[in-house]
N, C-alpha and C positions, 0 to 999 in steps of 0.2 A: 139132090138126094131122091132115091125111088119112092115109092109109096110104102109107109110103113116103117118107113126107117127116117132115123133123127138123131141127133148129135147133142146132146148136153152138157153143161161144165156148172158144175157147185161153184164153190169159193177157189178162187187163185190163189197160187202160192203170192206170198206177203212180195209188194216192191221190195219192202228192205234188203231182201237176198236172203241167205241161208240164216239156220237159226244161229251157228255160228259165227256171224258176223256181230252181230249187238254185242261182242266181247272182245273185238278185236284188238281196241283198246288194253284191257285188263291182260289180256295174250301174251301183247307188249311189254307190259311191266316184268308181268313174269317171267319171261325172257332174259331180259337185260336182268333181276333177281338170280335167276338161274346162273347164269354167266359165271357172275360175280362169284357168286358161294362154292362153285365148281372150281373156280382158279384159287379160294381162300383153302378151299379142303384138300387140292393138288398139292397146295404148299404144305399144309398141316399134315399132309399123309407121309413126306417126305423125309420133315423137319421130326417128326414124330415113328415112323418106321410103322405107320397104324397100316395095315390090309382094309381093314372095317370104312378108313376114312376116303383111302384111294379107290374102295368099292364105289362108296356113296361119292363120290368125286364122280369116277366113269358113268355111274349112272344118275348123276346129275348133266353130263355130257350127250347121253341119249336122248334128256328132257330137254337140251338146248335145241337138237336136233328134232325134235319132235313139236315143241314150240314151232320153229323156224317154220317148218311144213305144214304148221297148222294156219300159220298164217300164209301163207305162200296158199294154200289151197282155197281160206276163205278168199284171195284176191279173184282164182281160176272161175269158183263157184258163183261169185256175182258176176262177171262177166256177161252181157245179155245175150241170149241165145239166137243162133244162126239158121241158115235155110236145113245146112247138113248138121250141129248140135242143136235140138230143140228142145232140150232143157239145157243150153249152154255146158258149161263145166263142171255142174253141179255136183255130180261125180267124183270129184277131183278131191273133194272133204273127206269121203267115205275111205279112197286110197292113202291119202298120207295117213288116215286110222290104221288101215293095215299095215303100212309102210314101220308105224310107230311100235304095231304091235312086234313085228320083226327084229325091230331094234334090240326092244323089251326082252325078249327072248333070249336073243344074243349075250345082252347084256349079265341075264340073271345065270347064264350055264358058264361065262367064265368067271364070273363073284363064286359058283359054287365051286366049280374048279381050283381056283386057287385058292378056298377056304381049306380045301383036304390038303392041298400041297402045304398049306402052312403047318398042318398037325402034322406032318412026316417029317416035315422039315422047321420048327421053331424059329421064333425072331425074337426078340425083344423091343417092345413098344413102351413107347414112352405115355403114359395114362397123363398125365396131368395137362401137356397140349392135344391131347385128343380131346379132354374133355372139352378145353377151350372151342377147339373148333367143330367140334362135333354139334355146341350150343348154339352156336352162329350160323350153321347150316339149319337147326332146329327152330330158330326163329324166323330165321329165312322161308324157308317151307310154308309155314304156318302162315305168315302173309302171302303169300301165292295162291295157298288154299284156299283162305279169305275172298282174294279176287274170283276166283275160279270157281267155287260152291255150287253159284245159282247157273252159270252159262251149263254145268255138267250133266243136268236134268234138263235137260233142251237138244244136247248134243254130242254126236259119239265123236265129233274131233275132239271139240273142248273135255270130252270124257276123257279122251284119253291123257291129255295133258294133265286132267286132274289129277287119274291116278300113279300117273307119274310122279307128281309131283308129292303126292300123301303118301307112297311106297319110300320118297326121298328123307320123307317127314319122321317116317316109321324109322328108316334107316339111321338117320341121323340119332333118335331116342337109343338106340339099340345101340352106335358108338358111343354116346354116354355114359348110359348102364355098363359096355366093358371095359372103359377105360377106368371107370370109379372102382370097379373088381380089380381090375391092373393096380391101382394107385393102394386100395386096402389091403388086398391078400398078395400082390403080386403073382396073380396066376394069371401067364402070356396065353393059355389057351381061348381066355374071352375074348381075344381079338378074332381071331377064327370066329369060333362061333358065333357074335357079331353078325361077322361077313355072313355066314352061313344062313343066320334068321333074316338079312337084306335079301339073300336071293330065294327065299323060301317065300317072300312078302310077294316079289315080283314076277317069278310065274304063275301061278295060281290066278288073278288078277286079270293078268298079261290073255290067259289063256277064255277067260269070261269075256273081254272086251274083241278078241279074236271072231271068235263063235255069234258075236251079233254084226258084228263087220260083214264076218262070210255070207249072214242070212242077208243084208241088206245088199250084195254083191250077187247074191243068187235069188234075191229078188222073190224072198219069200214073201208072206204076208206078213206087216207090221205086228209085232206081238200084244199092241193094245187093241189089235182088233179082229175080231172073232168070226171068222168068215160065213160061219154055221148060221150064226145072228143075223148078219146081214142078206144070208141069201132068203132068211125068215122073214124079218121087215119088210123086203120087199115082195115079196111072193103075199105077204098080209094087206096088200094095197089094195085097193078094191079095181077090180077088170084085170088084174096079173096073171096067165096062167102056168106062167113058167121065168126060168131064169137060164141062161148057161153062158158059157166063156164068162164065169165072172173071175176075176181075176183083182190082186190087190197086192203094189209092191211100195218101196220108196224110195225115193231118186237120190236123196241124202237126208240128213237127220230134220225134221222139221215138216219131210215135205214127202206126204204120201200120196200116194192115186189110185185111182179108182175104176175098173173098164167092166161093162156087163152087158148083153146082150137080151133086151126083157122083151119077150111075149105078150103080147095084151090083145086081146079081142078085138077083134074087128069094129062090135058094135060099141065098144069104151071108146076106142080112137075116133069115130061117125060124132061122138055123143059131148066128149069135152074135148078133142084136138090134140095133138102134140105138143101142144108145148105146155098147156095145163100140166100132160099129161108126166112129163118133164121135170115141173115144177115139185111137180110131189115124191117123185123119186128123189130129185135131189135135197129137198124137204127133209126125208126120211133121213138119209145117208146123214145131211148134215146134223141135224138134230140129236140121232145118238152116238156115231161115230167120229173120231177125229181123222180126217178125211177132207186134206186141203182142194182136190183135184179128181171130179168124177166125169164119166165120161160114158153116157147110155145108148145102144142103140135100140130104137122101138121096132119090133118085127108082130106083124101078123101073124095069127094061127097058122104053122106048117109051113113057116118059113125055111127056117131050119131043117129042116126035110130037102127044100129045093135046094139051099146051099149045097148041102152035101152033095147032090147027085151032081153039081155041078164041079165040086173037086175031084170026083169020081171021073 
């Protein structure tokens, strides 16, 4: 490296792998959970003639798939990184999120579809086994969610499967409420509408966890961390005269990084050295920000001057 210039690294991303892995386990249950209650609510929607149940059925089907991929991706995402991937697959988390959110989507524009078809056209549902299964799908849920709670604040795969999963949870409440209206007033319109409050649950949702996908896919800067702040911190060091190409994205959920190009005096760098000097930037960064992965280069006064004229 020339003079003035240096390479530093804060803290490394954890060996364990992504933040979704510590739940891969819990993934699994859910899963095999999901499975089950999906094939219970296929039968109950059939046996029963419920819309509501076969809704939450299909998209308890999409949380199979979306599970499946969640784990499939935490496998991609540990994988240890290559000369040509040097963050490995890590990647690979953030897309089955999107992949999930597609699903989602899918899922909630034919529940709302076939919720109107059912007001043009009436059925007759049977309330008394909807409520049964609509219960069974509602406890089911609710331990998934259990599992799922703490991994979903850590990570936007396991986020997504959470809210899959509590959209399922909601669903299934909402087969019960109109099967019991079916069962007291005999009014078949609650099954539609039902269906209608499942897909009204799951885009809205659908469309929040989209929106932080795309930011981490276009590689905005992490939203807990305030760029303004950090180009302040460090410019507050003492010998700093400047800062540019700072730059600050995340590779997947857990694992953010950090690249900047700092200025410092000539006689700062003569006086404590580059790697003091190092020390305290990465200091800084880790100290208030969360920021697995920083990464500095030290230039002299008017360096940046000569870069350019050399792109030029």
């Amino acid at each position: 490296m020339g003079a003035g210039h240096d390479h530093g690294h804060a803290h490394h991303a954890p060996t364990s792998g992504t933040a979704a892995a510590a739940y891969r386990g819990r993934l699994r249950i859910a899963l095999t959970i999901t499975l089950t209650v999906m094939a219970v609510e296929i039968v109950g929607g059939v046996l029963a003639d419920s819309l509501a149940l076969i809704a939450d059925a299909a998209h308890m089907a999409t949380d199979a798939v979306g599970l499946g991929m969640a784990l499939l991706a935490i496998h991609f995402a540990n994988r240890p990184p290559s000369g040509n991937r040097t963050f490995g697959f890590a990647r690979a988390e953030i897309l089955a999120a999107l992949a999930n959110c597609l699903l989602l989507l899918g899922v909630g524009g034919y529940v709302l579809y076939e919720a109107i078809q059912r007001f043009v056209t009436p059925v007759g549902t049977q309330g008394g086994l909807t409520v049964v299964f609509g219960a069974i799908g509602l406890v089911a849920n609710m331990i998934s969610l259990t599992l799922l709670m703490r991994g979903q604040k850590e990570s936007l795969n396991v986020r997504g499967a959470f809210l899959e999963v509590a959209a399922d949870a909601l669903g299934s409440l909402a087969v019960i409420i109109s099967a019991t209206v079916i069962l007291l007033t005999g009014w078949q319109a609650a099954d539609p509408i039902a269906s209608l409050v499942i897909g009204l649950m799951i885009v809205p949702r659908t469309v929040k966890l989209l929106r932080e996908t795309l930011d981490v896919l276009l590689e905005a800067a992490p939203k807990n961390v305030d760029m303004a702040e950090v180009r302040a911190h460090i410019l507050a060091l003492p010998g700093v005269d400047d800062v540019h190409d700072l730059h600050a994205w995340t590779i997947t959920s857990g694992m953010p990084v950090l690249s900047a190009h700092v200025v410092v005096g000539s006689d700062t760098l003569d006086s404590i050295g580059h790697e003091k000097m190092l020390h305290e930037l990465q200091g800084c960064i880790g100290d208030h920000f969360d920021v697995e992965h920083c990464t500095f280069q030290l230039e002299p006064s008017g360096h940046a001057e000569h870069e350019a004229k050399l792109c030029h």
